[in-house]
C-alpha positions in Angstrom: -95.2 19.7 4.1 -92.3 21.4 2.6 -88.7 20.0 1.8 -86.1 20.2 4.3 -83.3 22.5 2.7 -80.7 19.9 1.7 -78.0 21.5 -1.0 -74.4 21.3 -1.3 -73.6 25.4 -0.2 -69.8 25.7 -1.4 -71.5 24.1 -5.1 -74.4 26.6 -4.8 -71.5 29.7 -3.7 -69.5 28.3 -6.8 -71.9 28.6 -9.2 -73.5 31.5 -8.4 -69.9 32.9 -8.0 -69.5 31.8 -11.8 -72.7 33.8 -13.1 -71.7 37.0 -11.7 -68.0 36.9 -12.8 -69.9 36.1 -16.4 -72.4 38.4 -16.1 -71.6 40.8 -13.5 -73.7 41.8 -10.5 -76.2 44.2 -12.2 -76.4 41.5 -15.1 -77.3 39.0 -12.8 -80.9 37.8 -11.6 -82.5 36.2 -9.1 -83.7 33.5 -11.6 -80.5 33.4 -13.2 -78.6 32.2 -10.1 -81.5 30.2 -9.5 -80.7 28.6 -12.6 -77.0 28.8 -12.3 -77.5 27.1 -8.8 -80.5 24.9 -9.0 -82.4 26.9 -6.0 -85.1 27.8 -6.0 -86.3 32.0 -5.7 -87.6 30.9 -2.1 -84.4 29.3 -1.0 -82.2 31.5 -2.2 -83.9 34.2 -0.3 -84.2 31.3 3.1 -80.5 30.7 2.9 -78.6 33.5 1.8 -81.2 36.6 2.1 -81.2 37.0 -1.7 -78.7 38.5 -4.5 -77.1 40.5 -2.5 -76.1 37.7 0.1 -75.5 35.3 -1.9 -72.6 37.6 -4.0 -71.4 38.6 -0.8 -70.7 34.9 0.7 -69.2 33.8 -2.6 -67.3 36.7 -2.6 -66.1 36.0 1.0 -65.4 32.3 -0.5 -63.5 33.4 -3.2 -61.3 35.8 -1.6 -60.2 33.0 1.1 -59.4 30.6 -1.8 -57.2 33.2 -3.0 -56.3 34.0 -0.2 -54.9 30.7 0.8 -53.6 29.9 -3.1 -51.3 33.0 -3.9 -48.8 32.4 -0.6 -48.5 28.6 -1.2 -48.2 29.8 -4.7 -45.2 32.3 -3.8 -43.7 30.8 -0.9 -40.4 28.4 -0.7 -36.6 29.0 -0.8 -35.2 32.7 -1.6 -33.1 31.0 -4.8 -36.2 30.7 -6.5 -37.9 33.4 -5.6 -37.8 35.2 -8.8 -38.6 32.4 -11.1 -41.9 32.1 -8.6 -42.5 35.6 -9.3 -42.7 34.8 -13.2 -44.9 31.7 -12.8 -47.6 33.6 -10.5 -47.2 36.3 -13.7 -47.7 33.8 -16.4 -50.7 32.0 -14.7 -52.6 35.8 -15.1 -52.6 34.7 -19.0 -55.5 32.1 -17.6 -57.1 34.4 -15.2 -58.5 33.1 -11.4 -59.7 29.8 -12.1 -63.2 29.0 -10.9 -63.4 26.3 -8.1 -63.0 22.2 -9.1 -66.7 21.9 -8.9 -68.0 23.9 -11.6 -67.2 23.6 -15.4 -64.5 25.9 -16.6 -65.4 29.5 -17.7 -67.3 30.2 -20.7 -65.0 32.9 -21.8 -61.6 34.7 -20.3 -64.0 37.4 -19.5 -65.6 35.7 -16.5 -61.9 34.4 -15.1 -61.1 38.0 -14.2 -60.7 38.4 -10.2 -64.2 38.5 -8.7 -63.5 40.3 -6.5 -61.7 43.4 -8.8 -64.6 42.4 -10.8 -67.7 43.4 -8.3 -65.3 46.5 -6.6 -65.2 48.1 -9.9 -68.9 47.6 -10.4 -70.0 48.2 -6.7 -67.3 49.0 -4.6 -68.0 53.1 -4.5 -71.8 51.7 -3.5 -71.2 48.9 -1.0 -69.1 49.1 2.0 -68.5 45.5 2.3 -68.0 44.9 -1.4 -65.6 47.8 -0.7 -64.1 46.1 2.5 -64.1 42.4 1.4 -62.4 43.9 -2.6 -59.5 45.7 0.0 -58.7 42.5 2.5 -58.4 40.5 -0.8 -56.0 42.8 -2.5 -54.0 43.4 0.4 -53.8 39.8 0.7 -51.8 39.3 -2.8 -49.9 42.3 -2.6 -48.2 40.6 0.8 -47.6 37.4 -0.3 -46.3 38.7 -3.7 -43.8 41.3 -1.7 -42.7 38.6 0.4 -41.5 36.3 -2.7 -39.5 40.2 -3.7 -38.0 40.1 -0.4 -36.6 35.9 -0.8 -35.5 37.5 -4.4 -33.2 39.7 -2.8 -32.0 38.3 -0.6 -30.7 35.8 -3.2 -29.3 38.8 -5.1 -31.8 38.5 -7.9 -33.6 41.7 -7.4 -32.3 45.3 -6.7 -32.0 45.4 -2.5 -32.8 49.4 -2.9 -36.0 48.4 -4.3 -39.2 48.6 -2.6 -41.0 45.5 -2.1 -44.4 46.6 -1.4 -44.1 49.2 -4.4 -43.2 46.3 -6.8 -46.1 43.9 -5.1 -48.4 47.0 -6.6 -46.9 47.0 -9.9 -47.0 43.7 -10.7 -50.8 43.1 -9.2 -51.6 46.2 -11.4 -50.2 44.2 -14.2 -51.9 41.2 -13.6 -55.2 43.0 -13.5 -54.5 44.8 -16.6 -53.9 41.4 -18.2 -57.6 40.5 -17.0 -58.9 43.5 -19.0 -56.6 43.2 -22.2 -58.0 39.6 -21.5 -61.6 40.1 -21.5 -61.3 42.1 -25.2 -60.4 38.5 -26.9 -57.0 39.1 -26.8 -54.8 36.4 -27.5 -53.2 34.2 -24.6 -50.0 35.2 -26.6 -50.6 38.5 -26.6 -51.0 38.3 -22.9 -48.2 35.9 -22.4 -46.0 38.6 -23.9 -47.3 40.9 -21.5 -46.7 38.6 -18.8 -43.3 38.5 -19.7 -42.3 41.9 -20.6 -43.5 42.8 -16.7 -41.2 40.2 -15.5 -38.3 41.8 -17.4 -39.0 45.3 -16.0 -38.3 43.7 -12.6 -35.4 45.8 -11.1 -32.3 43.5 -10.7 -29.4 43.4 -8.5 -26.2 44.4 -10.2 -23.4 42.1 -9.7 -19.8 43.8 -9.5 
């Protein structure tokens, strides 16, 4: 008789997520996440209908993980607002981490976003990479404007200043940072970059 399916699915989702932020989607196999995950080709297939389901529900995991860590990470009193704003900055130098139940990554490469990582590669291709890349972009660039909006009100940021046009910049920053990254550069390097964005910010000018 066969086995009942009996697996742990977040650890499976996890650890698949993990191969293709390493390898990428068209990098990945079957057998690799079948040896990334411990499932076998057959339950893979059973549970998730394949590669392609399997990227897309870790995708969908990953973007509701970030999608519940970036406002508690940029919400709290408007006086500090702005120093919020250069924490979420500086934690870019370490990239997205994985989830708690898979080791850490092998290499700054494969902390980038996931899901930046499989629009770039498949977004133009696939809808609902395409769809699911958007909702989890859209996501960060609220709660980041929101945290521009507490800053000025506390008078740290320029009032004239749009919040949703700074949100941009400073995701666009972030996700440079995963490129410059994912060349080897230095956390230095990127900590410099980090801060240099922060100092661009436009402030309010006291009189």
């Amino acid at each position: 008789m066969a086995r009942p399916r009996s697996f742990d699915r977040d650890h499976v989702l996890h650890a698949a997520e993990r191969q293709f932020r390493t390898a990428g989607y068209n990098g990945t196999s079957v057998d690799d996440i079948s040896a990334a995950t411990g499932l076998g080709r057959g339950s893979l297939y059973a549970a998730f209908d394949g590669k392609h389901g399997v990227m897309l529900q870790a995708m969908a995991g990953y973007s509701a993980r970030l999608g519940q860590f970036a406002p508690a990470a940029l919400a709290g009193p408007d006086e500090g607002a702005l120093e919020r704003l250069r924490r979420f900055l500086l934690r870019a130098v370490d990239g997205v981490p994985l989830a708690a139940d898979v080791p850490p990554a092998p290499d700054r490469a494969a902390a980038a976003c996931f899901a930046a990582k499989m629009a770039l590669e498949l977004g133009a291709s696939d809808p609902e990479v395409e769809r699911m890349a958007k909702a989890c972009f859209s996501a960060l660039a609220t709660a980041v404007a929101e945290c521009v909006r507490a800053a000025q009100r506390n008078g740290d940021i320029d009032p004239d200043a749009d919040p949703d046009d700074l949100a941009y910049l400073l995701l666009t920053i972030i996700r440079g940072i995963d490129v410059v990254g994912a060349f080897g550069h230095s956390p230095a390097r990127l900590t410099s970059i980090a801060e240099s964005a922060f100092a661009l910010l436009p402030r309010q000018h006291h009189r």
